[in-house]
Backbone bond lengths (Angstrom), bond angles and torsions (degrees), N, CA, C in turn:
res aa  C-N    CA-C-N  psi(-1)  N-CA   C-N-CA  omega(-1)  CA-C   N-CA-C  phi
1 X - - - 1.466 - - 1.517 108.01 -
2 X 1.364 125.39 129.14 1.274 140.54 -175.36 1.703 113.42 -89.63
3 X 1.354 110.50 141.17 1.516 98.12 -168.53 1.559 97.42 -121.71
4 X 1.246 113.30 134.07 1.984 116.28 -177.10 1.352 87.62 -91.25
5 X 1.665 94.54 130.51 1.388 113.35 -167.11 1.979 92.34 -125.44
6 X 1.539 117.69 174.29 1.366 100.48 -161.39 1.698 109.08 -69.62
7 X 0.937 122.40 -52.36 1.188 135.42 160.56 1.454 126.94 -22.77
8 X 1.598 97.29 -22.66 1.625 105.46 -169.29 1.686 103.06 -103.96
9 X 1.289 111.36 -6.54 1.358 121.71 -163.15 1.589 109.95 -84.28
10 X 1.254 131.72 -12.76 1.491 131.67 172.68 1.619 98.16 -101.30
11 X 1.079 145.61 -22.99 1.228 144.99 149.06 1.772 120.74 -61.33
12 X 1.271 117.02 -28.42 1.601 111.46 155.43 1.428 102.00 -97.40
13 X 0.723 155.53 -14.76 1.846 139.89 150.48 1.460 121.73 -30.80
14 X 1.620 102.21 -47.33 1.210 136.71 -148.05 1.619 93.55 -82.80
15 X 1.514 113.07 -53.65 1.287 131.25 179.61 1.933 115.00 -73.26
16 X 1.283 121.58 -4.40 0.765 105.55 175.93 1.411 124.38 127.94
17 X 1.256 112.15 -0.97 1.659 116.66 158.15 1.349 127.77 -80.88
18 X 1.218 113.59 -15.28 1.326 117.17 178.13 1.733 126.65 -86.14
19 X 1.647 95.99 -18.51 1.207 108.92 144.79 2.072 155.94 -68.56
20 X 1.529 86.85 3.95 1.320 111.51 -162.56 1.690 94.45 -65.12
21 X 1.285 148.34 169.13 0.779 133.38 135.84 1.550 144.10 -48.64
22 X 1.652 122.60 141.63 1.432 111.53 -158.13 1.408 120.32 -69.96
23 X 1.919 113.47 -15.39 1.611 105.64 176.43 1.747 107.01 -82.07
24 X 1.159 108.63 -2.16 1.789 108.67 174.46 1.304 123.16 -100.08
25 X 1.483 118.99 9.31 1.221 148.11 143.76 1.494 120.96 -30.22
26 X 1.092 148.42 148.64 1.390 142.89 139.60 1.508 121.92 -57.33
27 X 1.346 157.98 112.59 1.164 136.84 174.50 1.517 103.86 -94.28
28 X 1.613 97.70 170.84 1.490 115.18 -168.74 1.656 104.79 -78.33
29 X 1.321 127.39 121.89 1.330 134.12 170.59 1.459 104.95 -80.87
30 X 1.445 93.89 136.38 1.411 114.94 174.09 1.556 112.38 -129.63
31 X 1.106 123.85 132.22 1.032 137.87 -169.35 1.660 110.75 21.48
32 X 1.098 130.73 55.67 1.574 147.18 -171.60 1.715 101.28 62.91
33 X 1.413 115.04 40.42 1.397 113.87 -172.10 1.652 103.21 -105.50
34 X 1.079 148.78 173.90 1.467 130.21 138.93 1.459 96.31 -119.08
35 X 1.684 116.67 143.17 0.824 134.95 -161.22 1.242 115.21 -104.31
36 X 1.762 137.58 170.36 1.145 129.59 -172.91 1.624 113.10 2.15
37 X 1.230 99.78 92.91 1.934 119.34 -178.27 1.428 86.73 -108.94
38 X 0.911 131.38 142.87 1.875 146.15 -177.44 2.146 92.65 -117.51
39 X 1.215 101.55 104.08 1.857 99.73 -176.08 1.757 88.71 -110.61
40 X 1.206 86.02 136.42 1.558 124.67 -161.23 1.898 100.12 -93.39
41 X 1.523 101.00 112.06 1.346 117.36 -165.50 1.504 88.83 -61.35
42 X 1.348 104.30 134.68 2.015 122.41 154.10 1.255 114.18 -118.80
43 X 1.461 112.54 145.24 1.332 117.80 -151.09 2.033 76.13 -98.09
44 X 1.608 100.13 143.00 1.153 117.42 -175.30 1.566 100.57 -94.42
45 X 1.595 111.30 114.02 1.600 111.44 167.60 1.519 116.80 -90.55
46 X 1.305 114.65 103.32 1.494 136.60 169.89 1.630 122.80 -66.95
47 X 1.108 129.90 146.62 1.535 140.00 159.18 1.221 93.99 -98.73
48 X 1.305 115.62 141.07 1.538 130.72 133.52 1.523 122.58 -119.81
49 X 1.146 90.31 151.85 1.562 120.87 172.23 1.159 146.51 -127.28
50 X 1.319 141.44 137.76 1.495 105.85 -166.47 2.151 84.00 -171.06
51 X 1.435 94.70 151.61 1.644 96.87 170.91 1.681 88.30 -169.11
52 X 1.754 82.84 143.30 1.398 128.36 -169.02 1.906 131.54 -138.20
53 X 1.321 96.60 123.61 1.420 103.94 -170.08 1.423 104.09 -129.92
54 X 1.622 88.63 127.83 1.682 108.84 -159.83 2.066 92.84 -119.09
55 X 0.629 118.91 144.25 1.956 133.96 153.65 1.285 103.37 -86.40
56 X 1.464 106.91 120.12 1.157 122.02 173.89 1.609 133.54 -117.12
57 X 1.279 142.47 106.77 1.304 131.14 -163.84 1.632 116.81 -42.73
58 X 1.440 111.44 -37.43 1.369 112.72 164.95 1.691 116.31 -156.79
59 X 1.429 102.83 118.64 1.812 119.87 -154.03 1.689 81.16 -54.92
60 X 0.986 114.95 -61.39 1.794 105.20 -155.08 1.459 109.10 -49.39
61 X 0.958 108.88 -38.57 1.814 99.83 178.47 1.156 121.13 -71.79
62 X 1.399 110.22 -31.94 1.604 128.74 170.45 1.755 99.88 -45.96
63 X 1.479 105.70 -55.47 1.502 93.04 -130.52 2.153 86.87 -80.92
64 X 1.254 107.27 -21.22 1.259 114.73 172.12 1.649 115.53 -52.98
65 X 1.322 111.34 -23.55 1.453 106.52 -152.87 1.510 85.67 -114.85
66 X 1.399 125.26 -23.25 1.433 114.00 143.67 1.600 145.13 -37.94
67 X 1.272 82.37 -46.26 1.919 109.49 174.64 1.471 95.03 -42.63
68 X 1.469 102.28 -63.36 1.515 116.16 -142.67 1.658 97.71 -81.06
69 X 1.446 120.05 -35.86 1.504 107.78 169.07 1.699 141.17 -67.27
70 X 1.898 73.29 -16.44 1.883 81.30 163.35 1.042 113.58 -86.31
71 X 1.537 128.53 -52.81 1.505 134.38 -178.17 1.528 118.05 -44.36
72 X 1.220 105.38 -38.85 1.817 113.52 178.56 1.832 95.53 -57.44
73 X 1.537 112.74 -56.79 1.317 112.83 168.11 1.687 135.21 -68.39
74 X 1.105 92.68 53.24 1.308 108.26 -159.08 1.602 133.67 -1.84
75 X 1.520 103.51 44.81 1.128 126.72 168.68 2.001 112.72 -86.31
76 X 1.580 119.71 176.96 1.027 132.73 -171.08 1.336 128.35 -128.64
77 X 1.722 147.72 122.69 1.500 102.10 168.71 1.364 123.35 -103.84
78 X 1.403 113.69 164.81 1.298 121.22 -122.48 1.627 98.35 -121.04
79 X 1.505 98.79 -15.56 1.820 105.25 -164.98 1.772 87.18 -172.71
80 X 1.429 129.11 135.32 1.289 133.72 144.25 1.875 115.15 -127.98
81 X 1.141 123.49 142.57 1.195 149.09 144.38 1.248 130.58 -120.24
82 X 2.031 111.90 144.17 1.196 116.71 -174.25 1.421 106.53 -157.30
83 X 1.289 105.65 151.94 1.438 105.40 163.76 1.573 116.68 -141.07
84 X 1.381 111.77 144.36 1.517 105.95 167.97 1.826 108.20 -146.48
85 X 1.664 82.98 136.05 1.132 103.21 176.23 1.306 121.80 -101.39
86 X 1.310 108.26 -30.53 1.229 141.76 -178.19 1.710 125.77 -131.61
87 X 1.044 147.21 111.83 1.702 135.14 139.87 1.918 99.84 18.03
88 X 1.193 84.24 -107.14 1.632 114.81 -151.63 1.810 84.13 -61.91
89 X 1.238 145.64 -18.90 1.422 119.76 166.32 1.179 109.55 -120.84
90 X 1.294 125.08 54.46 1.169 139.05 153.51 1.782 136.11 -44.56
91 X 1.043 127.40 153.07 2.116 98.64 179.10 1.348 90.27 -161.04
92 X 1.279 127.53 160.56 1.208 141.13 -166.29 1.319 113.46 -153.69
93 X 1.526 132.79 129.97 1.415 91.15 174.91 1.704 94.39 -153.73
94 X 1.495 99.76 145.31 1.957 112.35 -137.30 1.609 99.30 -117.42
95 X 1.161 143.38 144.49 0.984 159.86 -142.98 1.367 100.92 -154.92
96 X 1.704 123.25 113.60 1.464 105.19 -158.54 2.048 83.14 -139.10
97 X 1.000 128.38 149.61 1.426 131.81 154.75 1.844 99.36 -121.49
98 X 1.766 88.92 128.54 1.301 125.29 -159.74 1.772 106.53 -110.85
99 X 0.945 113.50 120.80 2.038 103.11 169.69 1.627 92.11 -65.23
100 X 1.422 102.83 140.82 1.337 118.16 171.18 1.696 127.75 -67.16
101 X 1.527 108.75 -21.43 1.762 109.35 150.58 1.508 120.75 -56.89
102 X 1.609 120.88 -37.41 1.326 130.04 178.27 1.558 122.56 -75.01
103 X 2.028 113.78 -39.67 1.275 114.57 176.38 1.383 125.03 -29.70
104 X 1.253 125.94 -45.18 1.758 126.46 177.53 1.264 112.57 -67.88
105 X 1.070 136.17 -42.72 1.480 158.68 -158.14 1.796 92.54 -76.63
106 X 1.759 108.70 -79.19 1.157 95.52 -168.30 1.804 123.14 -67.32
107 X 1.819 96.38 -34.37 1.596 82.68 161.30 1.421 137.84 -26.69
108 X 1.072 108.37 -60.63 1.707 131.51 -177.26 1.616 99.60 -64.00
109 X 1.033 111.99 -43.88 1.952 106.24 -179.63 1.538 97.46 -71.82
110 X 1.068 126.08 -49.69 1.773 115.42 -177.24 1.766 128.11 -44.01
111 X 1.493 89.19 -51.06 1.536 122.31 176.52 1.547 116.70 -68.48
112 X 1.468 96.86 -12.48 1.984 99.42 179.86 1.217 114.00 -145.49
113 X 1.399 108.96 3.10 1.762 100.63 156.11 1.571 115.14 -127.33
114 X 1.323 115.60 2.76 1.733 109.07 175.93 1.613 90.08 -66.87
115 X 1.211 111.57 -65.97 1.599 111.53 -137.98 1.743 80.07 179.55
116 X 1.632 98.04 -178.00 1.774 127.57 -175.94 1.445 101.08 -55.13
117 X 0.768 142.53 125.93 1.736 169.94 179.24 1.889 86.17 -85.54
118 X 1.536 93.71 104.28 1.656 105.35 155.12 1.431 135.24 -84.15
119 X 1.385 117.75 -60.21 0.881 136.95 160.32 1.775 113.28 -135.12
120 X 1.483 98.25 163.48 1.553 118.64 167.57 1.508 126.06 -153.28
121 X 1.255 119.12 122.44 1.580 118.87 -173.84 1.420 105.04 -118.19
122 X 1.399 125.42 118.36 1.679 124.75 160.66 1.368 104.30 -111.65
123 X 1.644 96.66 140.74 1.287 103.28 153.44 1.634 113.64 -137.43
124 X 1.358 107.72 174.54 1.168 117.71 -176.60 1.327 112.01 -129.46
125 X 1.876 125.22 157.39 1.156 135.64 -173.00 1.942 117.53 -132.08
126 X 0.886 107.34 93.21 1.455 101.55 -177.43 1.527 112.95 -79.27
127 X 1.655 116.70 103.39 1.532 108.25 -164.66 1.696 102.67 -128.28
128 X 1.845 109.09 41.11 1.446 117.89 -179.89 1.353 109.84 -60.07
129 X 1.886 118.16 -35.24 1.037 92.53 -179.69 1.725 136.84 -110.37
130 X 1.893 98.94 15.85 1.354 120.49 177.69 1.638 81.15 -66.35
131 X 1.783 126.69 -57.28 1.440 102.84 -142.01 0.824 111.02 -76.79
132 X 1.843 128.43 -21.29 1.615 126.60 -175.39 1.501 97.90 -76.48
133 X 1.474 144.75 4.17 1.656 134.79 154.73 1.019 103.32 -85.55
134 X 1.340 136.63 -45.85 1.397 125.66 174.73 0.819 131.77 -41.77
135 X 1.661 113.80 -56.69 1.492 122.26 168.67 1.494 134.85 -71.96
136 X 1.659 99.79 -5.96 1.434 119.30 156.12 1.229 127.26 -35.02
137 X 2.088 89.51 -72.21 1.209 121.67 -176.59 1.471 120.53 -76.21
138 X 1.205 116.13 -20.21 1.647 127.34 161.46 1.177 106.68 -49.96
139 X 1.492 132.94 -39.06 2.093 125.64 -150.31 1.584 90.30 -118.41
140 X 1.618 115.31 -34.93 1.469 93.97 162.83 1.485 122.67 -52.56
141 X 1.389 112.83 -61.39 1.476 115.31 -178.59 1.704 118.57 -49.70
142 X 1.482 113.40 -15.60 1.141 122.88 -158.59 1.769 89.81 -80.32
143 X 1.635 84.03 -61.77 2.021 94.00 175.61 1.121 105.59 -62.41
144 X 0.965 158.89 -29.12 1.742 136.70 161.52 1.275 122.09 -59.34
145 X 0.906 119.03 -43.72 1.606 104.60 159.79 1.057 149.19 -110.86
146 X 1.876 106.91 26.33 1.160 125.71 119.33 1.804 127.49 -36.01
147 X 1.200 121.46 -47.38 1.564 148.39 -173.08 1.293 92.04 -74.88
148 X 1.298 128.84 -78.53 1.119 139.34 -170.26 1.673 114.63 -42.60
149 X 1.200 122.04 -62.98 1.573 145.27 155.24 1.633 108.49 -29.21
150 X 1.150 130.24 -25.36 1.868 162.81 -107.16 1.531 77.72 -144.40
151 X 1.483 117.76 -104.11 1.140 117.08 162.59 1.975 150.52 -40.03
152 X 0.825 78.31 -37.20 1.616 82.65 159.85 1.593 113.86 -62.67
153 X 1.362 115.04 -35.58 1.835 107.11 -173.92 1.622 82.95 -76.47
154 X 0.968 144.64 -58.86 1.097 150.98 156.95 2.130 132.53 5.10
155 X 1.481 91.32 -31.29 1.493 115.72 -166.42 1.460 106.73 -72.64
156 X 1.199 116.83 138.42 1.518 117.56 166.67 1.741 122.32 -94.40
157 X 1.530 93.07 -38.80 1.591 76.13 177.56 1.509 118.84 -144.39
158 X 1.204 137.97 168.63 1.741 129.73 -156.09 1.109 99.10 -68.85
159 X 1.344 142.68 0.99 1.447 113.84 149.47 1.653 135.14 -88.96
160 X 1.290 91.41 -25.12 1.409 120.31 162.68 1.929 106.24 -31.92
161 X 1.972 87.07 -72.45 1.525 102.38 -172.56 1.630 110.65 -62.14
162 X 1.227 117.27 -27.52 1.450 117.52 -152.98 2.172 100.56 -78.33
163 X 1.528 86.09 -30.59 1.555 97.26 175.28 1.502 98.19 -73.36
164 X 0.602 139.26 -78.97 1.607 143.80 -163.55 1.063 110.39 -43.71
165 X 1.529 125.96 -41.43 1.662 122.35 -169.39 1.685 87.54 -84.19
166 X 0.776 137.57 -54.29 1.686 137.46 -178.22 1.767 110.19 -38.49
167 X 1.298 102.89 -48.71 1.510 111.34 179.43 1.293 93.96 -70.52
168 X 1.422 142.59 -68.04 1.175 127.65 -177.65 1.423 124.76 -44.24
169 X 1.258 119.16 -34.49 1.654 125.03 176.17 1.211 101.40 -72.08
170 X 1.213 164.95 -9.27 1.262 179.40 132.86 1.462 112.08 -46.96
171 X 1.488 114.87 -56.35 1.621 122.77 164.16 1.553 109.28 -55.19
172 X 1.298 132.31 -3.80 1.719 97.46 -131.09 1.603 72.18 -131.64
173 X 1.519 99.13 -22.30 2.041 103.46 178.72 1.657 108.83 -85.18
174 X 1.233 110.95 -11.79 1.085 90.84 164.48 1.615 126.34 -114.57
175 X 1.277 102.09 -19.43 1.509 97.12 145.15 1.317 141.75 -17.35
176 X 1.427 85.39 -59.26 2.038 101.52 177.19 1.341 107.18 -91.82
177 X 1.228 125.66 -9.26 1.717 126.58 154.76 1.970 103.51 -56.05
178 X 1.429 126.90 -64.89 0.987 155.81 174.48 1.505 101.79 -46.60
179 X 1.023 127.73 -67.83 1.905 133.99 161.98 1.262 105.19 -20.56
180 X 1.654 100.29 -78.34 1.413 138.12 -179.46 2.149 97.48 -28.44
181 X 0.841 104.42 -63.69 1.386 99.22 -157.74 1.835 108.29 -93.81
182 X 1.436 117.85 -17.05 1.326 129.80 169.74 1.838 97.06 -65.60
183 X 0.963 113.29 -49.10 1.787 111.71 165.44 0.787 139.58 -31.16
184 X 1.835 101.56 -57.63 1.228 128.73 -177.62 1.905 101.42 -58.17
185 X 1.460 101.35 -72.57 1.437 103.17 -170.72 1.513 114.18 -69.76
186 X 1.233 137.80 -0.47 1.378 137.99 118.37 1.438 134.50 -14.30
187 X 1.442 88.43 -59.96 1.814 103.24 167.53 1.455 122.78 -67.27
188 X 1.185 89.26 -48.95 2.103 103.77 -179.16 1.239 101.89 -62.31
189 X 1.410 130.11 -51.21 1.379 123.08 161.38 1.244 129.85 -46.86
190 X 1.252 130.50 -46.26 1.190 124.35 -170.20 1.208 128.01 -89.52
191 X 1.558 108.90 -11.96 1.552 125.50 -176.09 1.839 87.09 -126.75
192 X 1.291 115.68 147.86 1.560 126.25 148.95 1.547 102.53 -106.66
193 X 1.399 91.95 154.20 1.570 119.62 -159.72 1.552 97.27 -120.93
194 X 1.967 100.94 113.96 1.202 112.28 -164.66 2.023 96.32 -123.51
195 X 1.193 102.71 144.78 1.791 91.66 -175.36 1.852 84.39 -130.99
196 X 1.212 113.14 147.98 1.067 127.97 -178.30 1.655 121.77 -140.54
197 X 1.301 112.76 119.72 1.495 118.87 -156.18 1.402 126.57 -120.72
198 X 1.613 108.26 72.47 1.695 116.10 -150.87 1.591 102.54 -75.54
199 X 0.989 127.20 158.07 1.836 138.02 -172.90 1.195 93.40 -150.57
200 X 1.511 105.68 136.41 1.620 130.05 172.10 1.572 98.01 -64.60
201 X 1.262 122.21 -169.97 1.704 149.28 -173.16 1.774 100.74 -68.84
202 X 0.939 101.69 -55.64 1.325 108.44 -171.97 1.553 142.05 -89.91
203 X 1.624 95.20 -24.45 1.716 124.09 167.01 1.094 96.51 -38.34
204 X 1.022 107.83 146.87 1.874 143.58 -176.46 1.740 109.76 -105.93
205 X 1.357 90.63 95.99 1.640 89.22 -165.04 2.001 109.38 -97.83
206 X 0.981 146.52 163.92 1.542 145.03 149.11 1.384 86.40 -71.45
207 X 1.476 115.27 153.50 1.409 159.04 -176.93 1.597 99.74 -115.02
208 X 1.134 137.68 123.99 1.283 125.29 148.40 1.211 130.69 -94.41
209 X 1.412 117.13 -10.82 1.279 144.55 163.51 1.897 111.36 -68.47
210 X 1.038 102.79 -73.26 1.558 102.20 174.35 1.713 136.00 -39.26
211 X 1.783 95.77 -21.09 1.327 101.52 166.93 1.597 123.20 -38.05
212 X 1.142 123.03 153.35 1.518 111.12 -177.42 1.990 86.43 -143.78
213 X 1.300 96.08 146.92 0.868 113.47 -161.33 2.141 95.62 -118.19
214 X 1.929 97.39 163.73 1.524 86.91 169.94 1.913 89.82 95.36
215 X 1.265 81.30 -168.20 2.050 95.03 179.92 1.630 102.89 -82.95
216 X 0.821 115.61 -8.64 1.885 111.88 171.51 1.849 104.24 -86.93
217 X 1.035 121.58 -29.19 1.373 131.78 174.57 1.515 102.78 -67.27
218 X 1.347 100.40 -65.71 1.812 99.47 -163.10 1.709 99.82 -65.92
219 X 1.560 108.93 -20.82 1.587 79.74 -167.92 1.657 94.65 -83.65
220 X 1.205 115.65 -14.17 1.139 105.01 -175.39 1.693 129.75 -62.58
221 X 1.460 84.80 -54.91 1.775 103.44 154.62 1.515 119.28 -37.16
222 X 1.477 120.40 -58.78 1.242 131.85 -178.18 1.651 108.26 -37.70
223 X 1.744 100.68 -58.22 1.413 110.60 -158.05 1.437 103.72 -78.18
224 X 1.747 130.36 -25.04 1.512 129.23 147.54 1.778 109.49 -26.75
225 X 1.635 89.45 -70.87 1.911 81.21 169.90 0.828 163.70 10.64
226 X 1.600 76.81 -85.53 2.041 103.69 178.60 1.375 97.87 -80.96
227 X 1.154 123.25 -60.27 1.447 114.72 -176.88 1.565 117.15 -46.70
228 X 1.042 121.16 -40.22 1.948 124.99 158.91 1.440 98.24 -31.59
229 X 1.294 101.70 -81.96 1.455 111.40 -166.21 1.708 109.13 -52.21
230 X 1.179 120.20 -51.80 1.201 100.39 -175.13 1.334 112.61 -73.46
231 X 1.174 141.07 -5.43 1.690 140.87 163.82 1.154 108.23 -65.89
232 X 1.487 116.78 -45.63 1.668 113.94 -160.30 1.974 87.82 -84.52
233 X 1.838 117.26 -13.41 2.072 86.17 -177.62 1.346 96.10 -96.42
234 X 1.245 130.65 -16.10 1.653 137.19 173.50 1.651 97.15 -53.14
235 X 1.340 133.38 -59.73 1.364 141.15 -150.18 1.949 97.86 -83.16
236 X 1.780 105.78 -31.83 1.753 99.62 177.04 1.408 97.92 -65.33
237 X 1.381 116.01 -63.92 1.300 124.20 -153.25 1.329 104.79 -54.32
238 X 1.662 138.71 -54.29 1.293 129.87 145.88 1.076 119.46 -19.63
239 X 0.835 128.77 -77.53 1.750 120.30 -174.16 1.864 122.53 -63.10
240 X 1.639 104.73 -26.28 1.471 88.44 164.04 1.583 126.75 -107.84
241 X 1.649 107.85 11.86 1.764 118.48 178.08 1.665 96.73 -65.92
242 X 1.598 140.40 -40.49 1.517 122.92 170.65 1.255 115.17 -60.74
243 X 1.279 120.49 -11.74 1.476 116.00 176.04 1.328 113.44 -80.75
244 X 1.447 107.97 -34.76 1.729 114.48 -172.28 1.405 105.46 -82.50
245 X 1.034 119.15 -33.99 1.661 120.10 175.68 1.695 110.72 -69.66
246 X 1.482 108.86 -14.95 1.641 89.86 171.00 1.384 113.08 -105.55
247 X 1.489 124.13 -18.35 1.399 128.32 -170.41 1.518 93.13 -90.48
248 X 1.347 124.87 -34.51 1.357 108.40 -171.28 1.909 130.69 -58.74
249 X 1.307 97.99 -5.13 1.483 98.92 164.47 1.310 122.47 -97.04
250 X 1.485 120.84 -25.64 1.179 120.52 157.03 1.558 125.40 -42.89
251 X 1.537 101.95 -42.33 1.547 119.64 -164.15 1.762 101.36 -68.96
252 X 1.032 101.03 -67.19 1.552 106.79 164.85 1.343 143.58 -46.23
253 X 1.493 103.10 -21.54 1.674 120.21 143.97 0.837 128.45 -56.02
254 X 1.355 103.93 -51.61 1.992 104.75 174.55 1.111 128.29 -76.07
255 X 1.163 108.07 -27.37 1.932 116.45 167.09 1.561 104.53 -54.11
256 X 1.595 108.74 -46.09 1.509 122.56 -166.25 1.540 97.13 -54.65
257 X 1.310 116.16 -78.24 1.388 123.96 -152.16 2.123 88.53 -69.47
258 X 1.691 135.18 -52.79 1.082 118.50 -168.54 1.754 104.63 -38.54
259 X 1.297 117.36 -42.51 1.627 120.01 -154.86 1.431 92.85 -72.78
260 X 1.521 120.44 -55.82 1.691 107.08 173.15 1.430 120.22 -52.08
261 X 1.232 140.21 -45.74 1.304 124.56 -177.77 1.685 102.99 -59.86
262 X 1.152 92.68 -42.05 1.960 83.85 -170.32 1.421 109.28 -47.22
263 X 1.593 107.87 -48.35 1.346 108.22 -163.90 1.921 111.95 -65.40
264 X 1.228 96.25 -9.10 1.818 100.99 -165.62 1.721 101.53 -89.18
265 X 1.778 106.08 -31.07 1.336 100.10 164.29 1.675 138.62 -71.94
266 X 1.000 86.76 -3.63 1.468 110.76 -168.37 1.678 111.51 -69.34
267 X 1.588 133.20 121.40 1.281 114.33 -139.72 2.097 75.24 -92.50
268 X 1.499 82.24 -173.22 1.542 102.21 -153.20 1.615 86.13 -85.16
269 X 1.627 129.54 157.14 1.723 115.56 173.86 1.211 89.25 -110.94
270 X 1.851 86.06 156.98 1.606 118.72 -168.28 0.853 120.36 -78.77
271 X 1.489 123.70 129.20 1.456 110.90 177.90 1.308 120.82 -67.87
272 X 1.831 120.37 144.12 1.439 110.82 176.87 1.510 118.19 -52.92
273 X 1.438 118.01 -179.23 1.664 127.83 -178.59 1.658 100.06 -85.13
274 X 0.975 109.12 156.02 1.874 114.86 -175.22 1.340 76.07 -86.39
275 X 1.306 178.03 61.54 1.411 156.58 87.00 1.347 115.06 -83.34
276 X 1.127 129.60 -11.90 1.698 139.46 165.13 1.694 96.66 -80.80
């Protein structure tokens, strides 16, 4: 090993250190500071999310003209449900993956050309630095059993091999655990995940906005309550008043006839003494 001595230091300049790039440089410390550090832009991988419930004069056209405003955005859907009981209370509800240049764009077209915009919630996920561990831990695991694989041709005798292939079966499951979820946030990245929740004229929607908070909230809540409760003893008592109307003559039979036998056992009273 060769040691750059001062003398030797314009002769490795000369050769080619001075060409290194400037963030692989040493910088000058200042008071335990390092100074002019040049930090190297990373592109931040985001999730989005977002769900939206619009009133619609009529869901089927809605949810059609949805299709077509994602698809133009070369988005997909991903999941639909619906039910109708009715026209006018109709509900639908759409599951759309969006390219994340388009998410703002088509949001805003959903919310202002289906129909009345109820509510809308986005959120966002900054997971730059879950995926750069993932993918850490993906090429480590990758090089280990590379090594491992390395060693095994390597083995002399069946216990040798029997350890090694075991450790490798062990590497190789979690690997695809590691795959498994580098995918996943692959996907979440690359698509945002938009849910969309159309209601006929008349559907009975929650407000999340309208909540009121304070003593107008709780009483409000309260009086949700009671009305719970009294639906769910209105709905027992319905269902067990045919029961009481047929057992109740039975019931009253037996009271009938228990009270007559009692009374028949009942000894006869004594007459008082003619001196009382």
């Amino acid at each position: 090993m060769s040691t750059l001595t001062t003398s030797d230091a314009p002769e490795a300049q000369s050769a080619g250190v001075a060409r290194e790039p400037a963030a692989e440089r040493p910088r000058p410390v200042k008071d335990g500071i390092v100074s002019d550090v040049k930090v190297t832009r990373q592109e931040r991988q985001v999730i989005y999310t977002g769900s939206l419930t619009v009133r619609a004069k009529q869901v089927a056209a809605a949810v059609k003209q949805a299709k077509t405003i994602v698809t133009a955005a070369g988005g997909h859907l991903s999941n639909e449900e619906s039910s109708s009981a009715d026209e006018s209370a109709d509900r639908a509800t759409l599951e759309f993956k969006v390219p994340p240049a388009k998410y703002g764009e088509v949001i805003g077209r959903l919310g202002g050309e289906l129909g009345r915009q109820l509510s809308m919630n986005q959120e966002t996920q900054d997971v730059t630095l879950e995926v750069a561990d993932v993918d850490s831990r993906v090429r480590s695991a990758q090089q280990s059993l590379e090594s491992l694989r390395t060693l095994l041709k390597r083995a002399d005798t069946i216990g040798q091999v029997l350890e090694v292939e075991r450790e490798i079966s062990t590497r190789e499951s979690d690997l695809e655990s590691l795959q498994a979820r580098q995918k996943q946030l692959a996907g979440q990245v690359a698509m945002a995940t938009l849910t969309l929740q159309l209601v006929g004229p008349v559907a009975v929607v929650e407000d999340p906005e309208e909540e009121t908070a304070g003593f107008l909230g709780g009483l409000k809540a309260g009086w949700s309550a009671l009305v719970s409760f009294t639906n769910v003893t209105l709905a027992v008592l319905g269902a067990s008043l045919p029961w009481l109307i047929f057992v109740s003559p039975f019931v009253a039979l037996t009271v009938f006839l228990a009270r007559r036998n009692r009374t028949r056992r009942l000894p006869a009273p004594v007459p008082p003494a003619p001196g009382a």
